[in-house]
PyMOL Python script that loads the backbone (N, CA, C, O; Angstrom):
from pymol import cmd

cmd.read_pdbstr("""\
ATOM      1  N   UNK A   1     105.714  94.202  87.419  1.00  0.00           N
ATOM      2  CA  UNK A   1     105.023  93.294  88.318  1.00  0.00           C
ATOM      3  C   UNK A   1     103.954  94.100  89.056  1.00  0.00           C
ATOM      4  O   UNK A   1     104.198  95.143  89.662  1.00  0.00           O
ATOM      5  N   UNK A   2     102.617  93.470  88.945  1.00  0.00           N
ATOM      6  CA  UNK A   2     101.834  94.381  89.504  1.00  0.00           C
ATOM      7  C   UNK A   2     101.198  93.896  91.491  1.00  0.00           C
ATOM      8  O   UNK A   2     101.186  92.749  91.937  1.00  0.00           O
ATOM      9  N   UNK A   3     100.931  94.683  91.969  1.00  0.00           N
ATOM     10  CA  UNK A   3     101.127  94.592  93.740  1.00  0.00           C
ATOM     11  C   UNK A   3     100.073  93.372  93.986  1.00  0.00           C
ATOM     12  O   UNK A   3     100.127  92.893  95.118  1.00  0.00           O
ATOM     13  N   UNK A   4      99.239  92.872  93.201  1.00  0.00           N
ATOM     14  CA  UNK A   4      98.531  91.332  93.345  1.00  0.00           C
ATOM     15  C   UNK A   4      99.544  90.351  93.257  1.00  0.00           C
ATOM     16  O   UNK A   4      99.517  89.632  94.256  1.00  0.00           O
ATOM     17  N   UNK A   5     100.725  89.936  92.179  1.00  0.00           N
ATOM     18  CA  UNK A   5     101.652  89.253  92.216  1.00  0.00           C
ATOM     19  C   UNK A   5     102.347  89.414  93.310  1.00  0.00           C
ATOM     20  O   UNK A   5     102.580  88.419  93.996  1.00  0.00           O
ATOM     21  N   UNK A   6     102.850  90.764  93.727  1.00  0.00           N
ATOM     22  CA  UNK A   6     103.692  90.962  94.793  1.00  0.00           C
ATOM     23  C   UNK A   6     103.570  90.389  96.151  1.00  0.00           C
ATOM     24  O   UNK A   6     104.351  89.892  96.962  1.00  0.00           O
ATOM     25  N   UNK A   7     102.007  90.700  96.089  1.00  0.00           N
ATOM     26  CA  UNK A   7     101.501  90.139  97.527  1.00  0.00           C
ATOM     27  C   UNK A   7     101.253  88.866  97.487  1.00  0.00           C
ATOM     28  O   UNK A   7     101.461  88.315  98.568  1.00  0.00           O
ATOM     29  N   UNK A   8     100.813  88.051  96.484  1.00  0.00           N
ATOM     30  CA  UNK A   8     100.668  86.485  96.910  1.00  0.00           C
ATOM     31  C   UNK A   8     102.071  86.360  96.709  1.00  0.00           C
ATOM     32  O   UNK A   8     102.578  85.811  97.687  1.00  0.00           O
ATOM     33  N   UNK A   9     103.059  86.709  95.654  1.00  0.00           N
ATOM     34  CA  UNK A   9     104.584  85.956  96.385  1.00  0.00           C
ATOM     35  C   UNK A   9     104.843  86.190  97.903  1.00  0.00           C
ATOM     36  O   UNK A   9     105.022  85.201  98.614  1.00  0.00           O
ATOM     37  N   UNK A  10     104.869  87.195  98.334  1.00  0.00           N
ATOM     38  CA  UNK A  10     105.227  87.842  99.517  1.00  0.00           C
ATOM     39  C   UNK A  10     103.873  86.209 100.784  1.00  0.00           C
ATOM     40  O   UNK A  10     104.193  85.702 101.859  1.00  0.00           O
ATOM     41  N   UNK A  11     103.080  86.055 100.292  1.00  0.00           N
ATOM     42  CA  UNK A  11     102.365  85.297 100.766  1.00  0.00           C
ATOM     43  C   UNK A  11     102.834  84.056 100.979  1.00  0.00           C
ATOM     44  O   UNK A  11     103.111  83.511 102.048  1.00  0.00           O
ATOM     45  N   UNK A  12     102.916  83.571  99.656  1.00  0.00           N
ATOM     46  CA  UNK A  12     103.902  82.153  99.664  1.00  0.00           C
ATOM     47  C   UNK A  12     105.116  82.300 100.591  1.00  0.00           C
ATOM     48  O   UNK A  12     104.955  81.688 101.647  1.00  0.00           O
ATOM     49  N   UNK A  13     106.324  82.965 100.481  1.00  0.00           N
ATOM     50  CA  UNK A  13     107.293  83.236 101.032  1.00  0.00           C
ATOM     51  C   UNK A  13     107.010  83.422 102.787  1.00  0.00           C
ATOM     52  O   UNK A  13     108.011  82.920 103.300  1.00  0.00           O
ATOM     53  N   UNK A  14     106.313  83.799 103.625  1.00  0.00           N
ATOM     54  CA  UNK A  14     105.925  83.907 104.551  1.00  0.00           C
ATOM     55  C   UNK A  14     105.218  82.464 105.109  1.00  0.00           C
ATOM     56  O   UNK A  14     105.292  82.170 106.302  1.00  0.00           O
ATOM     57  N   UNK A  15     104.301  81.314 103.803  1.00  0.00           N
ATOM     58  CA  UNK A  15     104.204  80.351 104.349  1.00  0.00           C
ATOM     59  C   UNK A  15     105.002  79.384 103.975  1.00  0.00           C
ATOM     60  O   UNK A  15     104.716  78.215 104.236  1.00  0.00           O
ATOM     61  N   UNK A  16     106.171  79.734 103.277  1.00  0.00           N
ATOM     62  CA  UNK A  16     107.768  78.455 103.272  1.00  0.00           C
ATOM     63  C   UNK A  16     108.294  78.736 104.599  1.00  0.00           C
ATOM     64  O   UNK A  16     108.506  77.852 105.429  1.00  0.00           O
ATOM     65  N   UNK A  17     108.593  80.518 104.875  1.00  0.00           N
ATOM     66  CA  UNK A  17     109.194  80.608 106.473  1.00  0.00           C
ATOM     67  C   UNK A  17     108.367  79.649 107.439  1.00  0.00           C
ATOM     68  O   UNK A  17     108.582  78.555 107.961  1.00  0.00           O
ATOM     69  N   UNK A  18     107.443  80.461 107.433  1.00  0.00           N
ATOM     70  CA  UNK A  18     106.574  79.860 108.543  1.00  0.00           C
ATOM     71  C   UNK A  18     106.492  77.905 108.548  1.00  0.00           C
ATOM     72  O   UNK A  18     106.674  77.351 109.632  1.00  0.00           O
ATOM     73  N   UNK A  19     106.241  77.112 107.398  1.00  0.00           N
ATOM     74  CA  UNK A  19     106.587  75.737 107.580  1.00  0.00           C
ATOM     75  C   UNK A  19     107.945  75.544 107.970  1.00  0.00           C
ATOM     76  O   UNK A  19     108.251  74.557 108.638  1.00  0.00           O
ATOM     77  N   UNK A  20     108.801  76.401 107.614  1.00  0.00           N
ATOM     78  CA  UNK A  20     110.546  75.409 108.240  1.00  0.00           C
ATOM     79  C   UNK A  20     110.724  76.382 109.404  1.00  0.00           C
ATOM     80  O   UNK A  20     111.724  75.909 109.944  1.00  0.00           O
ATOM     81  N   UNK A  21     110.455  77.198 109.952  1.00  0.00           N
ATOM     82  CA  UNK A  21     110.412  77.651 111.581  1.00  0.00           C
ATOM     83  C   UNK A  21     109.887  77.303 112.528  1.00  0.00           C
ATOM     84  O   UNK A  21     110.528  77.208 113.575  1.00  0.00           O
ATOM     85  N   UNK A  22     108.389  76.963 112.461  1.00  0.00           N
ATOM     86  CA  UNK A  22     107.529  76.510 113.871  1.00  0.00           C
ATOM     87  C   UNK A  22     107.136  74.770 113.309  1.00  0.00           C
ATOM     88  O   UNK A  22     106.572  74.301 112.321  1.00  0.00           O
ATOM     89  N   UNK A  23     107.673  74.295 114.332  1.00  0.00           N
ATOM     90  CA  UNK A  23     107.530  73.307 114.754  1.00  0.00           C
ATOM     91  C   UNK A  23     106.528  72.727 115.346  1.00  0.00           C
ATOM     92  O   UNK A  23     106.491  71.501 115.244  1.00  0.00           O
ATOM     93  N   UNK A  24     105.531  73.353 116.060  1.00  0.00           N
ATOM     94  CA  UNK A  24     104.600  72.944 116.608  1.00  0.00           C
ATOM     95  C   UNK A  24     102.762  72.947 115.307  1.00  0.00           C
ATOM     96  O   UNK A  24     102.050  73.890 114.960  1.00  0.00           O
ATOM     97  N   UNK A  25     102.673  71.433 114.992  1.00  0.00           N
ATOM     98  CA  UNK A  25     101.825  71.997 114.421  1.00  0.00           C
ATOM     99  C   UNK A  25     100.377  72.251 114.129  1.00  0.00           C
ATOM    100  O   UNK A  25      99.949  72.601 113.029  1.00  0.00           O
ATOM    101  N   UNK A  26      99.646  72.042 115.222  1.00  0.00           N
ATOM    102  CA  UNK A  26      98.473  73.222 115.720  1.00  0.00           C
ATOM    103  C   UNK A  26      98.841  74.740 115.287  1.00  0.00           C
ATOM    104  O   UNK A  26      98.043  75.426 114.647  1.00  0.00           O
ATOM    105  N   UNK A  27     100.170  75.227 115.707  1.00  0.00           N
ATOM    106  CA  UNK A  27     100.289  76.711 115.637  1.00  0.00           C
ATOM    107  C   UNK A  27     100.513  76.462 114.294  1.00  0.00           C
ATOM    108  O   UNK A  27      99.479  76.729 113.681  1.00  0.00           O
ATOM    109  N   UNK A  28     101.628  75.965 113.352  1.00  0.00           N
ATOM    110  CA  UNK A  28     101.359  76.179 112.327  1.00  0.00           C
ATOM    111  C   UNK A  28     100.126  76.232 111.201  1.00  0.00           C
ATOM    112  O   UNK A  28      99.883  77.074 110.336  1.00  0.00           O
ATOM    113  N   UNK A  29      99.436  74.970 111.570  1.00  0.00           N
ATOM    114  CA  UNK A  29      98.313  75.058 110.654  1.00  0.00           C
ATOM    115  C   UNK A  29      97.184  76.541 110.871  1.00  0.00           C
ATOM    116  O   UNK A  29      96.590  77.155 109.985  1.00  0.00           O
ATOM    117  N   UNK A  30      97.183  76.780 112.310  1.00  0.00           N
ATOM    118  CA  UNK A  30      96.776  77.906 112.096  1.00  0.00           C
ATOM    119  C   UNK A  30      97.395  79.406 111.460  1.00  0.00           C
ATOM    120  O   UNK A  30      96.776  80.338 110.946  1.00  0.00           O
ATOM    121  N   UNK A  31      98.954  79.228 111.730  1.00  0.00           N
ATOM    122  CA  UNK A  31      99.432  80.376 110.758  1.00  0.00           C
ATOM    123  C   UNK A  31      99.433  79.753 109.019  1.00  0.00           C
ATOM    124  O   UNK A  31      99.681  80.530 108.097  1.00  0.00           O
ATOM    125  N   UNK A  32      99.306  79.153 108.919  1.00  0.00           N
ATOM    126  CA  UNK A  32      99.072  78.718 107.452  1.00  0.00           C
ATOM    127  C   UNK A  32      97.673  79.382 106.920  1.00  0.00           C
ATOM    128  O   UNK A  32      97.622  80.110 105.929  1.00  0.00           O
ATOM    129  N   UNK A  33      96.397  78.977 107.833  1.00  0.00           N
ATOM    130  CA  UNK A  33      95.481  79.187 107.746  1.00  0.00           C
ATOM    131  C   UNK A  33      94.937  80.587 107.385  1.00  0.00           C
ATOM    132  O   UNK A  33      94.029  81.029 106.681  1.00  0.00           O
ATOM    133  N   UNK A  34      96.022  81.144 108.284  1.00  0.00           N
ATOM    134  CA  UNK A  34      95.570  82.797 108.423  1.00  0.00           C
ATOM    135  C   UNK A  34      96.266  83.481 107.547  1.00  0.00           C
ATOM    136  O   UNK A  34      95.867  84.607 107.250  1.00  0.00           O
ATOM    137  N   UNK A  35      97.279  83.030 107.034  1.00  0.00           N
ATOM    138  CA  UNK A  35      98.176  83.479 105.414  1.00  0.00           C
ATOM    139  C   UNK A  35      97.264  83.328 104.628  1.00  0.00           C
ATOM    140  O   UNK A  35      96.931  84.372 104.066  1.00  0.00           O
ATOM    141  N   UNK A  36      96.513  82.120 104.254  1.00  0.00           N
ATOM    142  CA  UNK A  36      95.413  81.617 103.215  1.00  0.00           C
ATOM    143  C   UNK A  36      94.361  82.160 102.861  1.00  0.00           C
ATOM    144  O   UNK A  36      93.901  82.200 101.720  1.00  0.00           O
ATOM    145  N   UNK A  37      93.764  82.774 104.188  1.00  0.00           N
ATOM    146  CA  UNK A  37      92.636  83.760 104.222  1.00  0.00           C
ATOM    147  C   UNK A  37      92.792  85.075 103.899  1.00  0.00           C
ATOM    148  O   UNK A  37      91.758  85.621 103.516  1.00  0.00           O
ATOM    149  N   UNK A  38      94.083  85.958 103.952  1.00  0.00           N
ATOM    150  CA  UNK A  38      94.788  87.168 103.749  1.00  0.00           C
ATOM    151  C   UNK A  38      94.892  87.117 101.775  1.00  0.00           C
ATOM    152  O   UNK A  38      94.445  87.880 100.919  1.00  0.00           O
ATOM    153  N   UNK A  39      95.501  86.148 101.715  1.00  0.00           N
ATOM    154  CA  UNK A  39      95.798  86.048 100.550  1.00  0.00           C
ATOM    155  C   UNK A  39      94.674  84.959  99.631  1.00  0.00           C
ATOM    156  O   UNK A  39      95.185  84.358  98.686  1.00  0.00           O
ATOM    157  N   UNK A  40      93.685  84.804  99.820  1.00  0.00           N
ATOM    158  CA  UNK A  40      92.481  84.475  99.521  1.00  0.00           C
ATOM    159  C   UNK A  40      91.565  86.290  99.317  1.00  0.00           C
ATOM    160  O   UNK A  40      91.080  86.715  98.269  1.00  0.00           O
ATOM    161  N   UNK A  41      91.587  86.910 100.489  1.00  0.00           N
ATOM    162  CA  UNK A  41      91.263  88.042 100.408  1.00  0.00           C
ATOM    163  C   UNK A  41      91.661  89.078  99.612  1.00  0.00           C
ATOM    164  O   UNK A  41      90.813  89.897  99.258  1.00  0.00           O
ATOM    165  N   UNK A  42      92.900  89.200  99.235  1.00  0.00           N
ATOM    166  CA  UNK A  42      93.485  90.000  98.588  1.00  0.00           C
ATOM    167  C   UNK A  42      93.173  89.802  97.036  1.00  0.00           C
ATOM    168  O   UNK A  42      93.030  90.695  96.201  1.00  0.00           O
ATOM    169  N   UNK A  43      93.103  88.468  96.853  1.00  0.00           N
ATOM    170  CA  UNK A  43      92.977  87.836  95.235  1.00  0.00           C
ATOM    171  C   UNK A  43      91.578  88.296  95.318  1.00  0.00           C
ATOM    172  O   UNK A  43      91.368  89.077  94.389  1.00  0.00           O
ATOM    173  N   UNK A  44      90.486  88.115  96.096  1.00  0.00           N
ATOM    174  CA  UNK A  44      88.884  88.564  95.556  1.00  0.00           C
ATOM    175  C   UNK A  44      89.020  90.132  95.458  1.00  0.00           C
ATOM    176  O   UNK A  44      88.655  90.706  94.432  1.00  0.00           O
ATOM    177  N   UNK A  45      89.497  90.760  96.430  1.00  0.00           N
ATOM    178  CA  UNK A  45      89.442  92.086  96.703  1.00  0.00           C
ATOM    179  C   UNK A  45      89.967  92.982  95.206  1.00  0.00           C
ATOM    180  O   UNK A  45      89.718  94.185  95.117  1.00  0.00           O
ATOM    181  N   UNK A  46      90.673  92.269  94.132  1.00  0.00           N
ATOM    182  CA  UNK A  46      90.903  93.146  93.180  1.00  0.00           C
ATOM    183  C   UNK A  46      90.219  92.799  92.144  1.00  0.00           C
ATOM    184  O   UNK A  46      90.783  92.436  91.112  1.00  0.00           O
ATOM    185  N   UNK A  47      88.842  92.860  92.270  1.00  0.00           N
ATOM    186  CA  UNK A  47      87.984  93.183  91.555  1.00  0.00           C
ATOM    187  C   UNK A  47      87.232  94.709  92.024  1.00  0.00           C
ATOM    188  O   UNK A  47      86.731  95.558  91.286  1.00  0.00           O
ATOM    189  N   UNK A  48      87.361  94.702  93.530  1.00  0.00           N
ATOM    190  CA  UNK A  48      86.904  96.488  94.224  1.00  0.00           C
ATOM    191  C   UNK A  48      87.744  97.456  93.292  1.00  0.00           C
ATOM    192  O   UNK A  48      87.324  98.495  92.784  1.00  0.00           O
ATOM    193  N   UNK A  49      89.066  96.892  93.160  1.00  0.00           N
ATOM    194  CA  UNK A  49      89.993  97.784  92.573  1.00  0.00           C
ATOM    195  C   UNK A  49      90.068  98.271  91.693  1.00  0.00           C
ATOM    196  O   UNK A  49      90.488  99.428  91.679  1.00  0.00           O
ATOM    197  N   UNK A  50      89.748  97.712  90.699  1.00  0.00           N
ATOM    198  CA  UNK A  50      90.008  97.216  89.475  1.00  0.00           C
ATOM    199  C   UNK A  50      88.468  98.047  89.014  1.00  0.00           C
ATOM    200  O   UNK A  50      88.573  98.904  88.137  1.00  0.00           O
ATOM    201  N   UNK A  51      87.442  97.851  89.452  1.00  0.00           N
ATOM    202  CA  UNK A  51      86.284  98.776  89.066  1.00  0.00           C
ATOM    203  C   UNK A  51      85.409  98.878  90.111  1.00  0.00           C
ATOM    204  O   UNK A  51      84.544  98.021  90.289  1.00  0.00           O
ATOM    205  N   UNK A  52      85.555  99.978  90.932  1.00  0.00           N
ATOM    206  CA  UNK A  52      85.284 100.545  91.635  1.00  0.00           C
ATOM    207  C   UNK A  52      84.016 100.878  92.064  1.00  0.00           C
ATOM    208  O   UNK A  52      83.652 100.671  93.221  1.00  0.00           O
ATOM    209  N   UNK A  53      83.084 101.544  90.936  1.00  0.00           N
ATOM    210  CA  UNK A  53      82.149 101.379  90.321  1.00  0.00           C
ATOM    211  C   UNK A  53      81.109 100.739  90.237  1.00  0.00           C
ATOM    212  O   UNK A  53      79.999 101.258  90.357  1.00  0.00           O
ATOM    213  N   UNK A  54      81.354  99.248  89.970  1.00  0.00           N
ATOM    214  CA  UNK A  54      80.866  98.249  90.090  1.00  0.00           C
ATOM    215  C   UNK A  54      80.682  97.460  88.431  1.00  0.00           C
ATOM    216  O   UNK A  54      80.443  96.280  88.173  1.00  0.00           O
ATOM    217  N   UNK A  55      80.846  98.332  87.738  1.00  0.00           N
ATOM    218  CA  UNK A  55      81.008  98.083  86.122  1.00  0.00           C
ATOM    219  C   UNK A  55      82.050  97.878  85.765  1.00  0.00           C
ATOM    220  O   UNK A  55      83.048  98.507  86.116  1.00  0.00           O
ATOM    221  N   UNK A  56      82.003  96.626  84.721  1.00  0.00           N
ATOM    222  CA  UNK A  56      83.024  96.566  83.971  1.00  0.00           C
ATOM    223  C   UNK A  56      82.689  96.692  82.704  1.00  0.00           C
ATOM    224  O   UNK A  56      81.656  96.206  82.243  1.00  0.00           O
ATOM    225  N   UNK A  57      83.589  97.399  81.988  1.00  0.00           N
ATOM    226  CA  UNK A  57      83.561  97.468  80.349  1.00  0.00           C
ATOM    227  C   UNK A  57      83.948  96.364  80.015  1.00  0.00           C
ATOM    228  O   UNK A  57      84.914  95.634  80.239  1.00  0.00           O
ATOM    229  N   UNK A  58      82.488  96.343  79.087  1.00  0.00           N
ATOM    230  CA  UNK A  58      82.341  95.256  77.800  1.00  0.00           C
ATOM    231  C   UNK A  58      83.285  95.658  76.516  1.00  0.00           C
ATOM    232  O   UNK A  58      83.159  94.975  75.499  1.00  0.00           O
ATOM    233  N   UNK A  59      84.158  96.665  76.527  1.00  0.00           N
ATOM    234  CA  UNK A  59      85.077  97.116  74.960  1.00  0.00           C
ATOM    235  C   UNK A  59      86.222  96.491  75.509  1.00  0.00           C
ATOM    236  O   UNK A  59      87.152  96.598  74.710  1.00  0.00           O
ATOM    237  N   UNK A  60      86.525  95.926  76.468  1.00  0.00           N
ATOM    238  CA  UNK A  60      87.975  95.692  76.315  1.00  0.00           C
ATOM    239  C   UNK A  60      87.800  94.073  76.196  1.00  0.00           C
ATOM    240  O   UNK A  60      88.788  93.355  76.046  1.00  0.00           O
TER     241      UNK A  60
END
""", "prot")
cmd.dss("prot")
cmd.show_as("cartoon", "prot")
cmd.util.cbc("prot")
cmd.orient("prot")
């Protein structure tokens, strides 16, 4: 399992807690919100990773 899977599960899982714990929901939608953006971020961000560079090979 590579640490992109890890982290959006770990993402999801944090917004199942977070819907069956807070009750109030202004605060939730904003912790929803701010999970979404983390893990919105993380999914673009591994393309930095992934080639560093800024190139990607055309052989694979």
């Amino acid at each position: 399992m590579n640490r992109l899977v890890a982290a959006l599960i770990a993402y999801v899982a944090l917004g199942v807690l977070t819907w069956t714990t807070i009750t109030d929901s202004k605060i939730r939608a904003a912790t929803l919100l701010i999970l979404a953006l983390f893990a919105v971020k993380s999914f673009l961000r591994r393309k930095d990773v992934l080639h560093p560079d800024g190139k990607i090979d055309s052989d694979r």
